[in-house]
N, C-alpha and C positions, 0 to 999 in steps of 0.2 A: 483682548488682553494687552493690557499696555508693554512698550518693547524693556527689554533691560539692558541698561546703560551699563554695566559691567559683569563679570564673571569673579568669582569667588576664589581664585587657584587651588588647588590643587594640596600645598604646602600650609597656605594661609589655612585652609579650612580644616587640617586636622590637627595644626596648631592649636585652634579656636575648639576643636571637638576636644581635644586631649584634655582643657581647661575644662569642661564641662564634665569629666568622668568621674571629680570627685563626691565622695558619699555626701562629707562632713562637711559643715561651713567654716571652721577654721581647725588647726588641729591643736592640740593644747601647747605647743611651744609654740605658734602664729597667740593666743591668747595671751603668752604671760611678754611676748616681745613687742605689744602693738596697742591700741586702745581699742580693739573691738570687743573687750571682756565687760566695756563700761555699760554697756547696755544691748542684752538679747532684744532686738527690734523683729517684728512679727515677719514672716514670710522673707526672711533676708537670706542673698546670694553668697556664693563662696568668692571671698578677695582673687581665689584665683583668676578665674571669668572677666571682672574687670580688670584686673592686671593684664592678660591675654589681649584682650579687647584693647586697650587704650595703648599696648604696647605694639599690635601690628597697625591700627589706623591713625597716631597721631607721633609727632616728634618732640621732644624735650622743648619747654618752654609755647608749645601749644597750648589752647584754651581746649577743654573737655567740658558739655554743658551735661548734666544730669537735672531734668526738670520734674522728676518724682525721684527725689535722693531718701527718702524715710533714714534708714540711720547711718547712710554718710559712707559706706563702704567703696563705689566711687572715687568720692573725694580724697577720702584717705590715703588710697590706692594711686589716686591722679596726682598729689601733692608727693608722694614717696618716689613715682617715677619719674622728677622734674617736672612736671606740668603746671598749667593754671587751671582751677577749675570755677566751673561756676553751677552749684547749686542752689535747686529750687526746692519748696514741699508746701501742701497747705496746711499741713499738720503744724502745729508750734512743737512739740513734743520732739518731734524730726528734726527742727531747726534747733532747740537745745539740745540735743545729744548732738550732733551731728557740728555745732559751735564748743561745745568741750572736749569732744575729740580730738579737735585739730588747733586748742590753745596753748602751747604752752605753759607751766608754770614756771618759776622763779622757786629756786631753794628756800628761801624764807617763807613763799607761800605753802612748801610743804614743811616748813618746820611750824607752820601756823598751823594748817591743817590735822600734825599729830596732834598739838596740843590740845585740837579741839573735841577729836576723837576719843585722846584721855580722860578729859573733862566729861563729855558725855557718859562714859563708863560710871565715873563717879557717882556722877549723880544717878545713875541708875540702882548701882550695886547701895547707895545712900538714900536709896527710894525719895529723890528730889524729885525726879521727872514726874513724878504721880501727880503734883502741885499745877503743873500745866495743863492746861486749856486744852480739851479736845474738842478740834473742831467737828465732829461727827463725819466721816468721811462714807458714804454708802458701802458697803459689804467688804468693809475694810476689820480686820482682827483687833480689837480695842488694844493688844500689848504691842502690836505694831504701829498700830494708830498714836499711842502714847509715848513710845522712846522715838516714833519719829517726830511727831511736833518737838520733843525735848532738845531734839536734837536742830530742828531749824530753827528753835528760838534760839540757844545758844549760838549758831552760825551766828546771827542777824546781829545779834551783841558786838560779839568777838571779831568776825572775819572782813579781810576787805570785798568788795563787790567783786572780784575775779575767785577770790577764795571760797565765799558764798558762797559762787554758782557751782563750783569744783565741790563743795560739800554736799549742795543739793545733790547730784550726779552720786556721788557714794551713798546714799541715802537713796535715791532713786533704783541704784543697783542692789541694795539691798531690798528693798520693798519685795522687787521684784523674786531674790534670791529665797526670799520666804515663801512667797506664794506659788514657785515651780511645781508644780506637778506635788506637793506637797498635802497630805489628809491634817497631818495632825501641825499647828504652827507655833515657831519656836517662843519662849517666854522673852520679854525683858531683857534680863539675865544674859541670855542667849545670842538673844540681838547685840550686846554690847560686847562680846567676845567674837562675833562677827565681824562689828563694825573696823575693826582695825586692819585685820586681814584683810578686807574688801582696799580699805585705804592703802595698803600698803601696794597690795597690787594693781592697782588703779597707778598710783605716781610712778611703779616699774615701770609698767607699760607706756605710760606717756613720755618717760626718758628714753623710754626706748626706740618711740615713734621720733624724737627730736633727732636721736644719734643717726636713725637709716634716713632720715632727711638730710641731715647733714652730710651723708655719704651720697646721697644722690647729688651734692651741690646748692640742697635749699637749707643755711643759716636758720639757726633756729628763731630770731627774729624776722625773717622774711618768709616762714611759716604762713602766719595770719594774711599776708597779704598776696598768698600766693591763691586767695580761694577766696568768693562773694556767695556769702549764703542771702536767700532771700526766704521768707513766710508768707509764701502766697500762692496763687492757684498758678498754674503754667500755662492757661489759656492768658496770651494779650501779654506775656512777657516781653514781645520784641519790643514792646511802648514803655515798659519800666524803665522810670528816669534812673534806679539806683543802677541802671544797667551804662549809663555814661561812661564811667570809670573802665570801662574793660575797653580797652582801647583798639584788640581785633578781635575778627569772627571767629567764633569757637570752629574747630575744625575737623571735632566729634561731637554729637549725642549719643551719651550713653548711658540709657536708664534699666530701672526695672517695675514698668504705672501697677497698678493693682489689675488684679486679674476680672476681667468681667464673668459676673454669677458667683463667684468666688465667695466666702463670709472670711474676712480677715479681719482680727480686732486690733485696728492700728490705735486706737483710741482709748483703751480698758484693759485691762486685766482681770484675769478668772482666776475665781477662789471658790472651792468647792460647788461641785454640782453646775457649775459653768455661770453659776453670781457672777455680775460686773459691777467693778471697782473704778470709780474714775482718779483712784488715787495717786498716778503718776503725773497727772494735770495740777494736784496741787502740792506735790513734792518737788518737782522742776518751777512751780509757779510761773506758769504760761496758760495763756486762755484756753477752755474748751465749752463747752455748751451745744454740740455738735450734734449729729447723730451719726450713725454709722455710715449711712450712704452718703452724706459732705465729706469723709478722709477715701471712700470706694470708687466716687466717681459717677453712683447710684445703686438703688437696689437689687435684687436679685426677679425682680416682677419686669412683663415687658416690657412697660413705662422706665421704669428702674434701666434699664439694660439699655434702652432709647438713648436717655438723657446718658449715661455711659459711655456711649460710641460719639454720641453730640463733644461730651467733653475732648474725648483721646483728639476726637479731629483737631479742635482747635486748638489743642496744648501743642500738637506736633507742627499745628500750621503755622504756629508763633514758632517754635523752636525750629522750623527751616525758614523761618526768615532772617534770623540768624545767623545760621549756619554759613559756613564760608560754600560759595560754587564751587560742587563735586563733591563736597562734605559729606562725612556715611553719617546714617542715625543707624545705631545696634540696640537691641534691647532683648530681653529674657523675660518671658512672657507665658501664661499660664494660660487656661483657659477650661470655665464648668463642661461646657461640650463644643470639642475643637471640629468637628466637623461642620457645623453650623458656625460654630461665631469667625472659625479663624479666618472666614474668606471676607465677612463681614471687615475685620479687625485689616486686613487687607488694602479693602475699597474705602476705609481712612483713610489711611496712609497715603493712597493712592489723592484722593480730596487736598491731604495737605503738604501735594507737592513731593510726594517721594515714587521713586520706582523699587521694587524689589531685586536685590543683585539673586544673580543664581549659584549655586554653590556644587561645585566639583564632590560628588558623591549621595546628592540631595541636602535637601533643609536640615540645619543644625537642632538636633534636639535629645534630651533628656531624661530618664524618670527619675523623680523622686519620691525615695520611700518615706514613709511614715509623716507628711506634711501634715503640722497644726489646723489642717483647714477644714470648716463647718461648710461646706455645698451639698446641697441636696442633690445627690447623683443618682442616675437611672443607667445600669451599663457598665463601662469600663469607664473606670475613676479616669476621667482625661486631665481633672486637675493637677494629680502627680506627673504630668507629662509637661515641660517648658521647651519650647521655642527658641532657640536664639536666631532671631529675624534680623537682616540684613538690607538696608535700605541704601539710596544717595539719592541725593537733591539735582533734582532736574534741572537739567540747562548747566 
């Protein structure tokens, strides 16, 4: 058994377990004061947990790396507490939401944006939008398929490229808002009496996120550059040139990779009967062509679950090379059957350069009820059960 370079205290660790007892992932006033309402992303953390996290292992104007940021909860969390952060994802999907989250806009942009919202309305209630081009989108609703092309042609017209992408995003959130858990889907009509609401709430929220940056000491200008998203895999990170610009070593990792065996559809959306949709790929317009095991890490088969443990190694070997010496990696962590894999998931970490700290009271962990996740389970669902793992970088 490798030794362990530190002990967890005592204080620190129910700290970190308190943050872990919430049910909910945000609660509806964290929603209308913050931009985490812009997009429900699959299998996502409570802000508490990284607040917790990035507030006991790093100091104001530290670098936090997150090298599976999916939609930026993290980052958000790391830019509101004065930090710098720097994430990663392979998903594009991840790196658009997770890039309009933490943009501000400019008043004019939102007075652009109503107008264009209103405009859309029109032309719906004016049965204009029916004139447009449906691209045929796979097991997508033809009334949402049709007021949302209406609605991106219009953007592409009208809006400037910051604006666009901020429209895309309310468009994206609503795709979504339709097909939640939803049998019968709303007309038209419907969607454009939507659409404004969403908007409105969307520009609260992101003034909202400027104002608590502002009280943390981060100008709403020095937002953007307070944080390096990247679109790419985490393995071989420490060799990304775009990584020049960060001028010291991040001082945490703080992620949350996918769960091994797990089915999490970071890639699609389900509309009836569990049909998938790739239509949030082409309403954020960003690549995908993918399958599910390139955004998982691998399949649920052994082979699958092999190439899974191959990848974590080398995403974390890159990201403590990184790291500054003594630097923690923390992560929240799932698993289809923790008694087999999590020792497995272990002798990574261990490969790339990490020891596990021990923790005053035993290992940090969770259940979660009622999680969106398709595993084939035999036993006690271990995948409602998370981890938060506690490592530091050797030497």
């Amino acid at each position: 058994m490798p030794t362990t370079l530190q002990t967890v205290d005592q204080d620190r660790a129910e700290r970190l377990r308190s943050s872990m007892a919430t049910t909910t992932y945000v609660t509806c006033s964290q929603f209308e004061s913050s931009t985490y309402d812009f997009y429900h992303y699959p299998a996502r953390f409570p802000p508490s947990v990284a607040r917790a996290v990035i507030e006991e292992f790093t100091r104001r104007g530290q670098w936090v790396l997150d090298p599976f940021m999916g939609g930026g909860t993290s980052i958000v969390e790391g830019i509101l507490l004065g930090r710098r952060v720097l994430g990663v994802d392979i998903n594009a999907l991840s790196h658009f939401v997770t890039t309009v989250r933490t943009r501000p806009i400019s008043e004019a942009d939102e007075d652009a944006l109503y107008m264009w919202a209103a405009e859309v309305a029109v032309r719906t209630f004016e049965r204009v939008d029916e004139e447009v081009d449906r691209p045929n989108i796979r097991n997508l609703p033809p009334p949402v398929e049709s007021f949302v092309a209406s609605g991106l042609e219009l953007a592409r017209k009208e809006l400037t490229p910051k604006q666009h992408m901020f429209a895309r995003a309310v468009l994206l959130r609503l795709g979504q808002w339709c097909l939640e858990a939803r049998d019968v889907q709303p007309r038209r009509r419907r969607l454009a009496l939507q659409l404004p609401v969403l908007l409105e709430r969307m520009i609260s929220g992101m003034r909202a996120f400027v104002e608590q940056c502002q009280q943390a000491g981060v100008g709403k200008r020095a937002i953007q550059r307070r944080r390096v998203l990247l679109n790419r895999s985490a393995v071989g990170i420490d060799r990304d040139d775009e990584l020049k610009q960060v001028r010291s070593r991040p001082h945490l990792v703080f992620t949350s990779p996918p769960y091994p065996g797990v089915n999490v559809l970071y890639h699609r959306w389900q509309h009836r009967g569990r049909r998938e949709t790739p239509a949030p790929y082409w309403i954020a317009n960003v690549p995908d062509g993918y399958g599910q095991a390139y955004y998982t890490g691998g399949s649920r088969t052994p082979t699958g679950l092999a190439n899974y443990f191959t990848m974590i190694t080398g995403a974390f070997a890159s990201a403590t090379k990184l790291l500054e010496p003594g630097g923690h990696v923390v992560q929240l962590i799932g698993f289809s059957q923790a008694e087999t894999q999590l020792p497995v998931y272990l002798e990574c970490m261990r490969l790339a350069g990490l020891v596990e700290c021990s923790v005053s009271g035993g290992r940090l962990a969770r259940r979660v009820a009622n999680r969106r996740w398709y595993a084939k389970l035999k036993g006690d669902v271990d995948a409602s059960t998370e981890f938060l793992l506690i490592h530091r970088k050797k030497g």
